[in-house]
C-alpha positions in Angstrom: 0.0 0.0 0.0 2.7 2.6 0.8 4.4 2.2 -2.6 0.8 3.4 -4.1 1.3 6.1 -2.3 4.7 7.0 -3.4 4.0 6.1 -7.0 1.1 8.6 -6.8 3.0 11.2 -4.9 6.6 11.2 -5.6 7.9 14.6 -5.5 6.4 15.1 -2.3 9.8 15.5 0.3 7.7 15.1 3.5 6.2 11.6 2.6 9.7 10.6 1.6 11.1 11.6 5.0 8.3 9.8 6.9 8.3 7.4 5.0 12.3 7.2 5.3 11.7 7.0 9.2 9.2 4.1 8.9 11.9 2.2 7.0 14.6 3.2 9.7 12.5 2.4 12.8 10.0 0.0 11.9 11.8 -2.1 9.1 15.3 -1.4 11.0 16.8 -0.6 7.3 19.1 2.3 7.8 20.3 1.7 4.3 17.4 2.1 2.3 16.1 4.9 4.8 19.0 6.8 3.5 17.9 6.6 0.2 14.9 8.7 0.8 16.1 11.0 3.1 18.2 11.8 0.4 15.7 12.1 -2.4 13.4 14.4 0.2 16.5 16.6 0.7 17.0 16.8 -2.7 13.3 17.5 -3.4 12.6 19.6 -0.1 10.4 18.7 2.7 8.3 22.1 2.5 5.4 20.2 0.8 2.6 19.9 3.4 1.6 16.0 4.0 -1.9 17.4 4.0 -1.7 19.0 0.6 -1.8 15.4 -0.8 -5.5 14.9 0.5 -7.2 18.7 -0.6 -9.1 18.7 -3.7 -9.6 14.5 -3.7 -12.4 12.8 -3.0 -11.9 9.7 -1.1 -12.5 7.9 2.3 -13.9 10.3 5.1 -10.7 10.6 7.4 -9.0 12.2 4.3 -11.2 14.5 4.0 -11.5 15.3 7.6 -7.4 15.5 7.1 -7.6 18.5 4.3 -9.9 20.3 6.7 -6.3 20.8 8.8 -4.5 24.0 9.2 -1.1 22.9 9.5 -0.2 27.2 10.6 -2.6 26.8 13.5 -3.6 23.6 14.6 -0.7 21.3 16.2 -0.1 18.1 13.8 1.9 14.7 15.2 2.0 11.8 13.2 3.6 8.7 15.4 3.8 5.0 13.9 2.1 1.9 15.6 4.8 2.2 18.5 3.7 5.3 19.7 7.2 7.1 18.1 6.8 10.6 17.0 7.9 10.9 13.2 7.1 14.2 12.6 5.4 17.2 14.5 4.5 20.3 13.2 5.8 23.6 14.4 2.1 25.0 15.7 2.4 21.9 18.2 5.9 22.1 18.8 4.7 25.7 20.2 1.7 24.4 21.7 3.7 21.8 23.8 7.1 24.1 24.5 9.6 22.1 22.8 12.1 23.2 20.0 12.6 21.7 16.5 13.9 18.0 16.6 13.2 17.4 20.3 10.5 15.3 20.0 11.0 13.2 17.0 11.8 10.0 17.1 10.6 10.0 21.0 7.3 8.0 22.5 4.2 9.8 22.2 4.0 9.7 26.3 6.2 12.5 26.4 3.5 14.6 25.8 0.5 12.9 28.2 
């Protein structure tokens, strides 16, 4: 399912960082991970994860997700392990942390 994803998205330098981490953290695969953190630096990672869902119709929490203003409303996507992947910088402010603090961290940090 993720490579759909990719395939249909594959200039977008967000998806290939989290989608870097998942290899890294879930998968253990450093190697490949470094592949597409590479090819998100290269591409940038300024592209919102959200933009992908505005303007498609699709299943409802899609939807719900376009409805999202990343500026204002605090944003932390965490894998099945509870491990922060990425956080946007309206929670980051909305929890007191800096840049980089919380990723790769347990979700608990923040209960």
């Amino acid at each position: 399912m993720s490579c759909r994803v990719l395939e249909r998205y594959p200039s977008n330098g967000k998806l290939l960082k989290v989608y870097g981490r998942f290899l890294e953290y879930v998968r253990n695969d450093p190697w490949t991970a470094g592949k597409y953190y590479d090819e998100a630096t290269k591409l940038g990672t300024t592209e919102s994860l959200l933009s992908m869902t505005q303007g498609q119709s699709g299943s409802d929490g899609l939807a719900l997700a376009g409805n999202i203003n990343e500026k204002v409303d605090g944003l932390v996507i965490i894998n099945a392990q509870g491990v922060i992947m990425m956080i946007n910088q309206a929670a980051l402010t909305l929890f007191g942390y800096d840049k980089g603090e919380l990723e790769g961290k347990n979700v608990n940090v923040l209960m």
